[in-house]
Gaussian input, Z-matrix of N, CA and C with variables (Angstrom, degrees):
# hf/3-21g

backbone

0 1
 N
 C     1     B1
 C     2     B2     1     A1
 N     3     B3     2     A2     1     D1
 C     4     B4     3     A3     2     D2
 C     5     B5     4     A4     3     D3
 N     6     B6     5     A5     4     D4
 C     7     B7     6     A6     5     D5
 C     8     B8     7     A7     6     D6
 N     9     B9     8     A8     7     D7
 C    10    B10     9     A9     8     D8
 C    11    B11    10    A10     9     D9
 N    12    B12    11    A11    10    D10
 C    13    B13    12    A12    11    D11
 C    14    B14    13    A13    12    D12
 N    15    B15    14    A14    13    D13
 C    16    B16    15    A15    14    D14
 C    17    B17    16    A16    15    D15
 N    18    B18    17    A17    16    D16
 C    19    B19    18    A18    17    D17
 C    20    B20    19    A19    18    D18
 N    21    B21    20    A20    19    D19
 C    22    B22    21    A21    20    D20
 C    23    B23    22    A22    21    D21
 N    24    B24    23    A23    22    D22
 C    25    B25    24    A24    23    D23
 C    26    B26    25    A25    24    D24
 N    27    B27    26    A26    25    D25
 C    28    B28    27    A27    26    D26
 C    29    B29    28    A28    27    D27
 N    30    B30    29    A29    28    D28
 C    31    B31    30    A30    29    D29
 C    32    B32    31    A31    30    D30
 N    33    B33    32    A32    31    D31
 C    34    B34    33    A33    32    D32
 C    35    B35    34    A34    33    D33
 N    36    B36    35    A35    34    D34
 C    37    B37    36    A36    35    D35
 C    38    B38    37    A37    36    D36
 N    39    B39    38    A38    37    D37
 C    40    B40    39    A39    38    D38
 C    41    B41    40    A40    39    D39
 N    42    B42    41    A41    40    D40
 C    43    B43    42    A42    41    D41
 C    44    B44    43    A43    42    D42
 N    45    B45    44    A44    43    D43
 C    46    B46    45    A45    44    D44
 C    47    B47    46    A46    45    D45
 N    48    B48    47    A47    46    D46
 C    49    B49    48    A48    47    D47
 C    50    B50    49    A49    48    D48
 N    51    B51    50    A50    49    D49
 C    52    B52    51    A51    50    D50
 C    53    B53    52    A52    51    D51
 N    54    B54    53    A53    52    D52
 C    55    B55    54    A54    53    D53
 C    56    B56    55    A55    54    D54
 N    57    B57    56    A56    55    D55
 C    58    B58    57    A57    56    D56
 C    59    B59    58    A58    57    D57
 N    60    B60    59    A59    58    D58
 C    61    B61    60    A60    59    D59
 C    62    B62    61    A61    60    D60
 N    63    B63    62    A62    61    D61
 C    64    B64    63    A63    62    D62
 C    65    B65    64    A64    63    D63
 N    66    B66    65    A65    64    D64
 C    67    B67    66    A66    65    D65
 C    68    B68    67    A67    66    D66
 N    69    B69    68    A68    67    D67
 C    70    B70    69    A69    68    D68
 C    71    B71    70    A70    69    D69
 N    72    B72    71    A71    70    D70
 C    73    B73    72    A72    71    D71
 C    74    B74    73    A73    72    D72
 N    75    B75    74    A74    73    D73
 C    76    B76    75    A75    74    D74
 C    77    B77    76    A76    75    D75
 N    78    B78    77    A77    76    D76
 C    79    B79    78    A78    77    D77
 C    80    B80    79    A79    78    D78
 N    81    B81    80    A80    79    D79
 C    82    B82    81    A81    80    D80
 C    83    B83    82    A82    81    D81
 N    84    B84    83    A83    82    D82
 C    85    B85    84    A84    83    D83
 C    86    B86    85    A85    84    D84
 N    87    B87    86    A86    85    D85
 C    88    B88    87    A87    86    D86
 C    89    B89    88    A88    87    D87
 N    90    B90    89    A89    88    D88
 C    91    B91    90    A90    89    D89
 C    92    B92    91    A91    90    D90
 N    93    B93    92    A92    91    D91
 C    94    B94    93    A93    92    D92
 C    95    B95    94    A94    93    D93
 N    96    B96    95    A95    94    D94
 C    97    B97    96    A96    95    D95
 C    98    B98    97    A97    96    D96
 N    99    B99    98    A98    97    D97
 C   100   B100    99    A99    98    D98
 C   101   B101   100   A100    99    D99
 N   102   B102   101   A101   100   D100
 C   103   B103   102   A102   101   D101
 C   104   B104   103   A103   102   D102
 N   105   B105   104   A104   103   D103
 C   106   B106   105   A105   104   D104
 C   107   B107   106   A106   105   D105
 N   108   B108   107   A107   106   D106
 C   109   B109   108   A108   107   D107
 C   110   B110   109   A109   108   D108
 N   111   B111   110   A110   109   D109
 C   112   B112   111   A111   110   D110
 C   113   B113   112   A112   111   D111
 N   114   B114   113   A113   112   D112
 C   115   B115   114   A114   113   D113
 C   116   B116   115   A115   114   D114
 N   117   B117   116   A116   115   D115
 C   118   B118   117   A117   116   D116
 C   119   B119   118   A118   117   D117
 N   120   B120   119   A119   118   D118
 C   121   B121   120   A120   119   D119
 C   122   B122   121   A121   120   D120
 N   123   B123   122   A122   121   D121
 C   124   B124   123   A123   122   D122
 C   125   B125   124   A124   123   D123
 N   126   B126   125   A125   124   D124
 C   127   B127   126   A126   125   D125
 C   128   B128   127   A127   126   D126
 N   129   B129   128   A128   127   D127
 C   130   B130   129   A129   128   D128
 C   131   B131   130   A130   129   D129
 N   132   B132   131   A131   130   D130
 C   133   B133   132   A132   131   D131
 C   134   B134   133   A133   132   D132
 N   135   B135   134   A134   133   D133
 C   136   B136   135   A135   134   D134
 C   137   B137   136   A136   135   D135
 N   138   B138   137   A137   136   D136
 C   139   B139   138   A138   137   D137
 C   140   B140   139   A139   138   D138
 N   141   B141   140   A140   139   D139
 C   142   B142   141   A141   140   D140
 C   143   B143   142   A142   141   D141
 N   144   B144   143   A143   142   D142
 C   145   B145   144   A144   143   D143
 C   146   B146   145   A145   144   D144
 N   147   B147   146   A146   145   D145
 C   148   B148   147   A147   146   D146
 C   149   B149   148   A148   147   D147
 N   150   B150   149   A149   148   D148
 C   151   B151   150   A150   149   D149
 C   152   B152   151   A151   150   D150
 N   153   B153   152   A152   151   D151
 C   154   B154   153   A153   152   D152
 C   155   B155   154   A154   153   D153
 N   156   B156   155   A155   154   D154
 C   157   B157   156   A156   155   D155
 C   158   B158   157   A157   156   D156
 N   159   B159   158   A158   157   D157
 C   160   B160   159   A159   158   D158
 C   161   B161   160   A160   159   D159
 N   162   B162   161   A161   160   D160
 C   163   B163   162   A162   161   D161
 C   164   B164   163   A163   162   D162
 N   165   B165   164   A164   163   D163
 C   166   B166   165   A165   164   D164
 C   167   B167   166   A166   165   D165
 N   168   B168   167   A167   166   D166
 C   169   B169   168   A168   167   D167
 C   170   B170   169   A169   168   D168
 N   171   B171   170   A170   169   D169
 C   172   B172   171   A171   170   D170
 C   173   B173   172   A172   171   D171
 N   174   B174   173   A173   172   D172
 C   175   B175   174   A174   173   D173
 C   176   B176   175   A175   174   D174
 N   177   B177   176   A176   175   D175
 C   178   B178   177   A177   176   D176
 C   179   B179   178   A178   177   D177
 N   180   B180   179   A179   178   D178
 C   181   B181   180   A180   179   D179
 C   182   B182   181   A181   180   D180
 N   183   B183   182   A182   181   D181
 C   184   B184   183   A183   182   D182
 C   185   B185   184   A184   183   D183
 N   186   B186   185   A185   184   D184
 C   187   B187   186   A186   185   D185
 C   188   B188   187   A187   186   D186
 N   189   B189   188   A188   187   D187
 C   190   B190   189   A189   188   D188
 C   191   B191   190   A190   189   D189
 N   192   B192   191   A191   190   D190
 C   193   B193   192   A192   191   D191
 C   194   B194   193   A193   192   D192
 N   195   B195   194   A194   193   D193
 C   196   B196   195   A195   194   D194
 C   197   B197   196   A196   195   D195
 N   198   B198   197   A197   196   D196
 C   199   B199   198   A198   197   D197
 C   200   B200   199   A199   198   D198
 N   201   B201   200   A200   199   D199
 C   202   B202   201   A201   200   D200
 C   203   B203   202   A202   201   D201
 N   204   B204   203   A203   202   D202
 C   205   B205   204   A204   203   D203
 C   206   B206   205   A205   204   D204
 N   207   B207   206   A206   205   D205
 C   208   B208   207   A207   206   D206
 C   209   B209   208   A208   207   D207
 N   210   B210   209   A209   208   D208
 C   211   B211   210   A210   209   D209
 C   212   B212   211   A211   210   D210
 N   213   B213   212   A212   211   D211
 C   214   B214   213   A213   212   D212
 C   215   B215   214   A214   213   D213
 N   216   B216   215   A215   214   D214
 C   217   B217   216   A216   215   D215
 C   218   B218   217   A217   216   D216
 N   219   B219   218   A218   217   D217
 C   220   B220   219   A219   218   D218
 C   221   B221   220   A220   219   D219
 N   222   B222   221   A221   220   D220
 C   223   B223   222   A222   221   D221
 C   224   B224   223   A223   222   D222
 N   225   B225   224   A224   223   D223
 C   226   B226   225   A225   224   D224
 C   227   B227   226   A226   225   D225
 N   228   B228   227   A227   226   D226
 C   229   B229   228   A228   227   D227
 C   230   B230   229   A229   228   D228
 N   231   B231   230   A230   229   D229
 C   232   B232   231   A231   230   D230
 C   233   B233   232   A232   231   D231
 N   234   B234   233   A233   232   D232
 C   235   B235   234   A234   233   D233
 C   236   B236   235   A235   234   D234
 N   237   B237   236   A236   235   D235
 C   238   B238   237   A237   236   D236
 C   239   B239   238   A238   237   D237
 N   240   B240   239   A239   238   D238
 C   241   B241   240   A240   239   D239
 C   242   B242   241   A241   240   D240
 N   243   B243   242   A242   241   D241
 C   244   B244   243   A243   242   D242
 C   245   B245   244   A244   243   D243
 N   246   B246   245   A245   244   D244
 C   247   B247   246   A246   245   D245
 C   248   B248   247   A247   246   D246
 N   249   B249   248   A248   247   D247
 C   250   B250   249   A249   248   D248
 C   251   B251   250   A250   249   D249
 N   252   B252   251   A251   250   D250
 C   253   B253   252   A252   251   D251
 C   254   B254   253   A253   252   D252
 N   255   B255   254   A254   253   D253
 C   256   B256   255   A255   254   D254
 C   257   B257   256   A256   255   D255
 N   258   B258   257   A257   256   D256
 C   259   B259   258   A258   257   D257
 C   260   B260   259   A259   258   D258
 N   261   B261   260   A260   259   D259
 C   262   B262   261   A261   260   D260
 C   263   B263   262   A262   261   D261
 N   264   B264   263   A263   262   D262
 C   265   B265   264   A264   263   D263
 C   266   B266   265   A265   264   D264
 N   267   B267   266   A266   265   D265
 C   268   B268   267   A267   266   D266
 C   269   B269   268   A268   267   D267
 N   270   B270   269   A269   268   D268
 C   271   B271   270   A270   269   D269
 C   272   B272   271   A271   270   D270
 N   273   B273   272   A272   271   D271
 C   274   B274   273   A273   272   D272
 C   275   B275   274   A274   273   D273
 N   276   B276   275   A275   274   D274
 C   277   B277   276   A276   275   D275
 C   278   B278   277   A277   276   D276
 N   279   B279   278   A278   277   D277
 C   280   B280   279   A279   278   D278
 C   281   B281   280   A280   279   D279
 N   282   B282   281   A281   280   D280
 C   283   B283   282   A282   281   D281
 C   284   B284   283   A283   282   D282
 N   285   B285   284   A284   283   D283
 C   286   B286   285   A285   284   D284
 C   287   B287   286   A286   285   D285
 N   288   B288   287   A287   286   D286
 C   289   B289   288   A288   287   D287
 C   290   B290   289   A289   288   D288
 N   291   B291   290   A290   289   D289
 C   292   B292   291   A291   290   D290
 C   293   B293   292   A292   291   D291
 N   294   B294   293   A293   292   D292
 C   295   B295   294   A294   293   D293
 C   296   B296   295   A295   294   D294
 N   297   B297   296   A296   295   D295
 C   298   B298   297   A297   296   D296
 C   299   B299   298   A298   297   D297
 N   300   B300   299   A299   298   D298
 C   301   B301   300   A300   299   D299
 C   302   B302   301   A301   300   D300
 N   303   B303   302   A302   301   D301
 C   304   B304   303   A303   302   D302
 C   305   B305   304   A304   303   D303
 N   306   B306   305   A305   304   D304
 C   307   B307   306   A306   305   D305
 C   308   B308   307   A307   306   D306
 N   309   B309   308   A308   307   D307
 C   310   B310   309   A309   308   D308
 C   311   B311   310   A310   309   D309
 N   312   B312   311   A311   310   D310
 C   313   B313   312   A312   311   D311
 C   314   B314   313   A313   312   D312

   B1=1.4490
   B2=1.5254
   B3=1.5975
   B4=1.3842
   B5=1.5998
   B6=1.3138
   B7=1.9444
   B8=1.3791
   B9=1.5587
   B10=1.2649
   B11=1.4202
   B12=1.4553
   B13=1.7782
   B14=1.3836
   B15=1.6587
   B16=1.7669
   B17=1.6283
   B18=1.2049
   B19=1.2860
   B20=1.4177
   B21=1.2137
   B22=1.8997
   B23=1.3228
   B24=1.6150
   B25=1.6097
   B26=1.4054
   B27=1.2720
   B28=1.6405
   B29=1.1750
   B30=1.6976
   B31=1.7162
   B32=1.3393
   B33=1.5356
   B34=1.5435
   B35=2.0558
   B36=1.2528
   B37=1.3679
   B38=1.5594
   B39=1.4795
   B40=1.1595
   B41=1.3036
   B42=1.2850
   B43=1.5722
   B44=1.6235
   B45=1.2650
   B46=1.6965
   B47=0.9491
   B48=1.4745
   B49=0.9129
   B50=1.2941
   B51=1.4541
   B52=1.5626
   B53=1.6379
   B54=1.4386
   B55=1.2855
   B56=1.4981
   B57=1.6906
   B58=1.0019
   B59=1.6749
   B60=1.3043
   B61=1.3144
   B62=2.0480
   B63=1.4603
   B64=1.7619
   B65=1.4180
   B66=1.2075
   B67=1.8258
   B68=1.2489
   B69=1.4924
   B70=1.5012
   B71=1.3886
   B72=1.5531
   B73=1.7970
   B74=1.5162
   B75=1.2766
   B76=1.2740
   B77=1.8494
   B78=1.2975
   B79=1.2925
   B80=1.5793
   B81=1.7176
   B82=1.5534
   B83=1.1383
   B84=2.0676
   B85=0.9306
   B86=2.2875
   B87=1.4075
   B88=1.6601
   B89=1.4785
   B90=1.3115
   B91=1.1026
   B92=1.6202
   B93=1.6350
   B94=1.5498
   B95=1.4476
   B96=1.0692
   B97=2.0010
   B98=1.4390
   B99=1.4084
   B100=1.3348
   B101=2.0620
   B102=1.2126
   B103=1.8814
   B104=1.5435
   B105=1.5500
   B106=1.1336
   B107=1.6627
   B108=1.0986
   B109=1.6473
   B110=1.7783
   B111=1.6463
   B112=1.3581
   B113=1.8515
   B114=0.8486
   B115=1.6715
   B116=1.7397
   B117=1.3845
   B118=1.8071
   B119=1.8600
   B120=1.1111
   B121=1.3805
   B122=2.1427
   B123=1.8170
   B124=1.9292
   B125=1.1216
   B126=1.1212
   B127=1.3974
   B128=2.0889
   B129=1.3174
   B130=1.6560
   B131=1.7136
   B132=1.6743
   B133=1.8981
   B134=2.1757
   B135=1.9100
   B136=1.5511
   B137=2.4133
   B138=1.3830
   B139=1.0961
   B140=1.7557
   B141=1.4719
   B142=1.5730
   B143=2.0815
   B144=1.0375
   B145=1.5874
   B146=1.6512
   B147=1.8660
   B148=1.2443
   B149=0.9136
   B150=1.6630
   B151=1.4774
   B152=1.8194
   B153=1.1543
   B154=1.4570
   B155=1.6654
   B156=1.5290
   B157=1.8461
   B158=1.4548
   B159=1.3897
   B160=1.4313
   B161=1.4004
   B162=1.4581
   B163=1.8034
   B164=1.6765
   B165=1.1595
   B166=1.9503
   B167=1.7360
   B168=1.5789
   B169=1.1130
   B170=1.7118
   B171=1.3217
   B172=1.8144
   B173=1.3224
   B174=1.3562
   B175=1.5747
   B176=1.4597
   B177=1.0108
   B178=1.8692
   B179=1.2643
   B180=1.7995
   B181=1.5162
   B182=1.4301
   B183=1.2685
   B184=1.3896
   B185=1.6882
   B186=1.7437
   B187=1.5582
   B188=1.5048
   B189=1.3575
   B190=1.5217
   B191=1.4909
   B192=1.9418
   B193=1.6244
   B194=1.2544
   B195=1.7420
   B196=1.3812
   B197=1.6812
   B198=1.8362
   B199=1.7503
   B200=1.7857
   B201=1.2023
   B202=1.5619
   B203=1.6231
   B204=1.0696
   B205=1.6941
   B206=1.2584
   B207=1.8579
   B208=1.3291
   B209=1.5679
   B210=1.2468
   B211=1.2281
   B212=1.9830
   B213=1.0691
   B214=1.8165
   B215=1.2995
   B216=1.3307
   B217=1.7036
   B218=1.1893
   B219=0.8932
   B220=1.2987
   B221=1.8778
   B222=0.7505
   B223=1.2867
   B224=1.5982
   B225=1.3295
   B226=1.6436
   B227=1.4412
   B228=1.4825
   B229=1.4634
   B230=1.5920
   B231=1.2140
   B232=0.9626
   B233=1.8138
   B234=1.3837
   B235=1.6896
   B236=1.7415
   B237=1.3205
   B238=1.3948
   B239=1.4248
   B240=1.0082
   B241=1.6926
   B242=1.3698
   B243=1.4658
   B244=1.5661
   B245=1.9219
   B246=1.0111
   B247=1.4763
   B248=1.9993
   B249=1.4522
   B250=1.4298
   B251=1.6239
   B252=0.9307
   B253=1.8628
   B254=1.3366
   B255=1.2374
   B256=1.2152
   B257=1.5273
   B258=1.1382
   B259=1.2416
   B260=1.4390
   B261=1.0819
   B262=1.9977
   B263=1.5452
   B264=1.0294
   B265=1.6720
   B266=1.6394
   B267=1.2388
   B268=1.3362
   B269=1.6761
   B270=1.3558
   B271=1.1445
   B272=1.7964
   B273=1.5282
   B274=1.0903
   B275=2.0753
   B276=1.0210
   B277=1.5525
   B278=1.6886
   B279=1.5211
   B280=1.7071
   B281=1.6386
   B282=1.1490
   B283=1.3803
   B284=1.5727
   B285=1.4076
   B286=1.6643
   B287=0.9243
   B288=1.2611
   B289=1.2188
   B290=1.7186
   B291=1.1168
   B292=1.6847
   B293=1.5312
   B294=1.0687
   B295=1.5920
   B296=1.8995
   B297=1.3250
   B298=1.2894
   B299=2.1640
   B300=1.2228
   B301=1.4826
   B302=1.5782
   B303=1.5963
   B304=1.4245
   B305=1.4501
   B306=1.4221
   B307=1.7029
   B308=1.4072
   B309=1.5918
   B310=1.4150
   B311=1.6667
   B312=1.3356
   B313=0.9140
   B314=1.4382
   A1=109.65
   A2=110.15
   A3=93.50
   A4=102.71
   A5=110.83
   A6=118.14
   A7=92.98
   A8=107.54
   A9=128.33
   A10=110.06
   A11=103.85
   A12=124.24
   A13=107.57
   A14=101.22
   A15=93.98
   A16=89.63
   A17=172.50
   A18=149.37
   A19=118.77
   A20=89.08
   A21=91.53
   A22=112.31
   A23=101.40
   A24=99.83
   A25=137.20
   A26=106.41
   A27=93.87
   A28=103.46
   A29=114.34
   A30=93.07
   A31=124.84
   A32=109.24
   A33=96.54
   A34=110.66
   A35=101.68
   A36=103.69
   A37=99.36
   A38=102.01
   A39=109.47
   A40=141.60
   A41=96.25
   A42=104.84
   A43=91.58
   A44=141.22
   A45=102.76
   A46=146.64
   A47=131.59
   A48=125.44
   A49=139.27
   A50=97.73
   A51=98.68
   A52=117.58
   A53=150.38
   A54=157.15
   A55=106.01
   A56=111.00
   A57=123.99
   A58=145.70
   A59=85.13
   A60=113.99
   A61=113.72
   A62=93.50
   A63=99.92
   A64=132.78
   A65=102.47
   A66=126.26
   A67=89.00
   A68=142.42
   A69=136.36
   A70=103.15
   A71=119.81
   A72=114.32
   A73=112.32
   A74=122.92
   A75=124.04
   A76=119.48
   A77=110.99
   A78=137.53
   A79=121.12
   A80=112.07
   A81=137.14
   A82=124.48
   A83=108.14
   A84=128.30
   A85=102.90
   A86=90.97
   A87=79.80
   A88=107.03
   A89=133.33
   A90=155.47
   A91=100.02
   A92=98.73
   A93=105.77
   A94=111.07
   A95=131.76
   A96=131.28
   A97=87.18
   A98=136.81
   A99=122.45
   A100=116.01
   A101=87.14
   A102=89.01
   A103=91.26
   A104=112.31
   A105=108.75
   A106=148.90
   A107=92.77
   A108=94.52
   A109=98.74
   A110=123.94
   A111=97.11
   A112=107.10
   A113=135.46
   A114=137.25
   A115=85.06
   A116=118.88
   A117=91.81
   A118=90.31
   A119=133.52
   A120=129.73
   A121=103.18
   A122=89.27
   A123=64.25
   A124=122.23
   A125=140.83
   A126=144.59
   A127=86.25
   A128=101.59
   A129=101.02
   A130=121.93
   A131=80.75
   A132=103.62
   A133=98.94
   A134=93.41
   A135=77.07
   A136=86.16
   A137=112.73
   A138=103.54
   A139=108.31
   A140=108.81
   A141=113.45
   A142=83.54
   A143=110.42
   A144=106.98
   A145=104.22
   A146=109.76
   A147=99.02
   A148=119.59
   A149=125.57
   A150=126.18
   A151=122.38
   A152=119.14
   A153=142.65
   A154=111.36
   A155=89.08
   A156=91.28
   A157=105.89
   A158=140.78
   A159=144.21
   A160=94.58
   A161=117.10
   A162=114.05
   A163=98.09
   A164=91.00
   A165=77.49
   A166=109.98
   A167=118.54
   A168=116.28
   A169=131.01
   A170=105.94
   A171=107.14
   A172=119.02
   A173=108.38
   A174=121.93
   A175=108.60
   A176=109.68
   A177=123.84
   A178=106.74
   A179=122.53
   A180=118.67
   A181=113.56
   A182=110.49
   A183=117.21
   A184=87.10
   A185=131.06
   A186=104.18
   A187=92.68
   A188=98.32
   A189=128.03
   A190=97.84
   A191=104.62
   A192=88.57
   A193=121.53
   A194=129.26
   A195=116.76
   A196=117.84
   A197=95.36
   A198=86.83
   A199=113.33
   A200=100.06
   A201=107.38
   A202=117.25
   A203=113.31
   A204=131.18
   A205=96.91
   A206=118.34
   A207=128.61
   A208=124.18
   A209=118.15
   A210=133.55
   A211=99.95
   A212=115.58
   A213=113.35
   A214=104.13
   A215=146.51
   A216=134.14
   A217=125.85
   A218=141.62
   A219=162.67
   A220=121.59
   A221=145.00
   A222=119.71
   A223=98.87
   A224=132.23
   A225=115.90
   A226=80.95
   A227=91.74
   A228=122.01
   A229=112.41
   A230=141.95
   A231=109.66
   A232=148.45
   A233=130.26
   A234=127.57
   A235=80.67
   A236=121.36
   A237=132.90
   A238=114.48
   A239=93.24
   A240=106.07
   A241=115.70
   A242=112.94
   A243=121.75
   A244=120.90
   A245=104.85
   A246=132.33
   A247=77.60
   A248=98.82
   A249=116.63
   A250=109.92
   A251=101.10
   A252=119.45
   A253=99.65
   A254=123.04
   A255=136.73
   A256=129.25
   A257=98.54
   A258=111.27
   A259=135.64
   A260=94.12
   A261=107.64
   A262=102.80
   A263=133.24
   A264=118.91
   A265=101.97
   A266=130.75
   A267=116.75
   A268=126.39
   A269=119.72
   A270=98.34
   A271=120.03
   A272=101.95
   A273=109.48
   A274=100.98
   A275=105.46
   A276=122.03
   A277=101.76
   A278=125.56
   A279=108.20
   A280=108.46
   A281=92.58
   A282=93.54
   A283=143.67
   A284=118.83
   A285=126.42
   A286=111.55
   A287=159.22
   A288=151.31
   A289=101.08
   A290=121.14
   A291=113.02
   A292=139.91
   A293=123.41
   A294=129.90
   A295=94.47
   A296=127.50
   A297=153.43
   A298=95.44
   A299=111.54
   A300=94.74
   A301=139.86
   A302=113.61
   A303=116.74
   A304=81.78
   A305=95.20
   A306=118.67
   A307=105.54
   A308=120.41
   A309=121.92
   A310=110.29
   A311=138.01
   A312=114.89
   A313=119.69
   D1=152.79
   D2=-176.57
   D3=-101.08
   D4=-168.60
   D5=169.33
   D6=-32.87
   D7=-83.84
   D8=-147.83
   D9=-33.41
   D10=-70.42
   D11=160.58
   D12=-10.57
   D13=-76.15
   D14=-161.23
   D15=-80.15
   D16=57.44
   D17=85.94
   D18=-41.32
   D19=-60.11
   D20=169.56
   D21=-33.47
   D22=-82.34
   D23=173.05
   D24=-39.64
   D25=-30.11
   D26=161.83
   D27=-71.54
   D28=-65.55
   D29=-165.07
   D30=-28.77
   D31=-42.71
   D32=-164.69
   D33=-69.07
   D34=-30.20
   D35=171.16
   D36=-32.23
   D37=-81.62
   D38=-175.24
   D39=-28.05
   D40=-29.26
   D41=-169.58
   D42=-101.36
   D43=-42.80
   D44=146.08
   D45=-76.69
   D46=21.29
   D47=127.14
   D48=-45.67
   D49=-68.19
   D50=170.92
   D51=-62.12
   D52=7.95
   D53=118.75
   D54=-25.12
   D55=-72.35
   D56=169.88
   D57=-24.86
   D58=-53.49
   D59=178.22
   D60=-77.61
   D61=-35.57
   D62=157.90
   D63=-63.70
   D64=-41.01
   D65=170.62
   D66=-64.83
   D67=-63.71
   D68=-160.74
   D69=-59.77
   D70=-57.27
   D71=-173.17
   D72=-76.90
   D73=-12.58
   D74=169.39
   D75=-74.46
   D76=-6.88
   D77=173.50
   D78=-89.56
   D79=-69.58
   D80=174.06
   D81=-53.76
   D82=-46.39
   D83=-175.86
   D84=102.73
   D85=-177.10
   D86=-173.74
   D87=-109.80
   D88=62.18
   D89=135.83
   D90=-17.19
   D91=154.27
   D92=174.79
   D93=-68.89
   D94=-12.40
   D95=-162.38
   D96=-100.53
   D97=-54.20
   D98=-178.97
   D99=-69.74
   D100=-8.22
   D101=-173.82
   D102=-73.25
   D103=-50.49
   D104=170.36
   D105=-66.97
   D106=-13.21
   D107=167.10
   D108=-86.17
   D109=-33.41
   D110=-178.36
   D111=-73.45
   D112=-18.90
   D113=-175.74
   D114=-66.56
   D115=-46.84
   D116=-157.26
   D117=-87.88
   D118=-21.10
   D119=173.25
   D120=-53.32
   D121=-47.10
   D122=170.11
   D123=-91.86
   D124=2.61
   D125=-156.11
   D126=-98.60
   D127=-34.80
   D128=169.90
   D129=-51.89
   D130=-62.24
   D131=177.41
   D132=-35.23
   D133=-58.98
   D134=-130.89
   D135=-81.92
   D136=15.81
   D137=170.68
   D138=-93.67
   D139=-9.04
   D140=-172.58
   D141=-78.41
   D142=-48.22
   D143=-160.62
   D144=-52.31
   D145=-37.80
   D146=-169.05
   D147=-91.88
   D148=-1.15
   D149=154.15
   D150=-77.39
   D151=-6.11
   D152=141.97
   D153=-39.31
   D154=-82.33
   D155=-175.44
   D156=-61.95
   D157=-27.91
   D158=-165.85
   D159=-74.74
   D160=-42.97
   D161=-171.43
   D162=-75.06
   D163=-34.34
   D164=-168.60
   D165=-102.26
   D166=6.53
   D167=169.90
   D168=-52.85
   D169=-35.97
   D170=166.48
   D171=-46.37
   D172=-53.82
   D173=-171.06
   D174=-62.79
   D175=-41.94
   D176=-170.53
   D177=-85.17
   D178=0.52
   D179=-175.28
   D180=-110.57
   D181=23.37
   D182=-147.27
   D183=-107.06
   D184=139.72
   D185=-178.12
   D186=-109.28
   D187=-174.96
   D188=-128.92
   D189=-72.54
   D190=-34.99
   D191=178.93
   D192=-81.47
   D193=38.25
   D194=170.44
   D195=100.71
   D196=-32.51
   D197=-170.16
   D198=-67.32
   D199=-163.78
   D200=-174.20
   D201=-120.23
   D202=28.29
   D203=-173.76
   D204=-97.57
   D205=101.10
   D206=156.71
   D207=-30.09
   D208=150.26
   D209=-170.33
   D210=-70.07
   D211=128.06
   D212=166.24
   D213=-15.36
   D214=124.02
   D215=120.33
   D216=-65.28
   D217=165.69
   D218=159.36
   D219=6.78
   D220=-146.43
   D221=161.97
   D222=-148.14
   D223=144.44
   D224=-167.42
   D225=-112.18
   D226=144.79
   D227=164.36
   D228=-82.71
   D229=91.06
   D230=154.05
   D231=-66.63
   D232=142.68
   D233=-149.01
   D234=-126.48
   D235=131.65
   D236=158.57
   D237=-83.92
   D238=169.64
   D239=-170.33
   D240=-125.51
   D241=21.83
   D242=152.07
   D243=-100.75
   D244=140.69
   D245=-145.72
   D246=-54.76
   D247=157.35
   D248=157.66
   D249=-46.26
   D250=162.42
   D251=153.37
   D252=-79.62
   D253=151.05
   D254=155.80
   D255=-99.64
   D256=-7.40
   D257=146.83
   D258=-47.36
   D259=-54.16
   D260=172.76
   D261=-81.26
   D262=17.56
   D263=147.78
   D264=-125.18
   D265=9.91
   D266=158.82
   D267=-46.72
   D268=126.88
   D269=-161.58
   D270=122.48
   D271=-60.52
   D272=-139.35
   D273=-95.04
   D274=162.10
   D275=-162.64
   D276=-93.74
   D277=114.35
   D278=155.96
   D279=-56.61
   D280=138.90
   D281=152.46
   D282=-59.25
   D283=107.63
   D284=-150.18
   D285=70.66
   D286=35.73
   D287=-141.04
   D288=-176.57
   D289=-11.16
   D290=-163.68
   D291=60.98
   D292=-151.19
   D293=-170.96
   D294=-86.22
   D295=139.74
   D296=158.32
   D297=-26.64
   D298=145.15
   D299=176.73
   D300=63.64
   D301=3.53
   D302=-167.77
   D303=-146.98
   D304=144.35
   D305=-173.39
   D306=-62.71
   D307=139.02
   D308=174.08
   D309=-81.86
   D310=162.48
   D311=-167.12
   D312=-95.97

């Protein structure tokens, strides 16, 4: 099967499920345990959609005149690996613990 295929196939899971899951609260009533299985039924839906756009995001990032230069990602932060200043916590309190230098209790 390809991507595409098994997306389908889940969706359609999905989408009886969520049938399913109507027949169930239309039965129980809408109690907090059924509120919650429909919240993680959408929280399914709308994570199936964004593994959708993620599978087909290459293809769709491509611009209009044809070339092959990926769409921007994300932007990296780079984090160094030399110690803080200590300067910028002068001042400042541990948490439970009090002021820097004065006995905890």
């Amino acid at each position: 099967m390809s991507l595409q295929d098994d997306l389908t196939a889940v969706q359609r899971n999905l989408d009886d499920l969520e049938r399913s899951v109507g027949q169930l609260e239309r039965r129980v009533g809408g109690g907090l345990d059924i509120r919650r299985v429909r919240s993680d039924t959408d929280h399914l839906r709308e994570s199936l959609q964004l593994l959708r756009e993620g599978a087909a995001g290459p293809s769709r990032a491509r611009p209009a005149g044809g070339g092959s230069a990926p769409a921007p990602g994300p932007e990296m932060v780079t984090i160094p690996d030399t110690p803080y200043d200590t300067a910028l916590w002068a001042g400042a309190e541990d948490e439970g613990l009090g002021a820097l230098g004065r006995r905890a209790p």
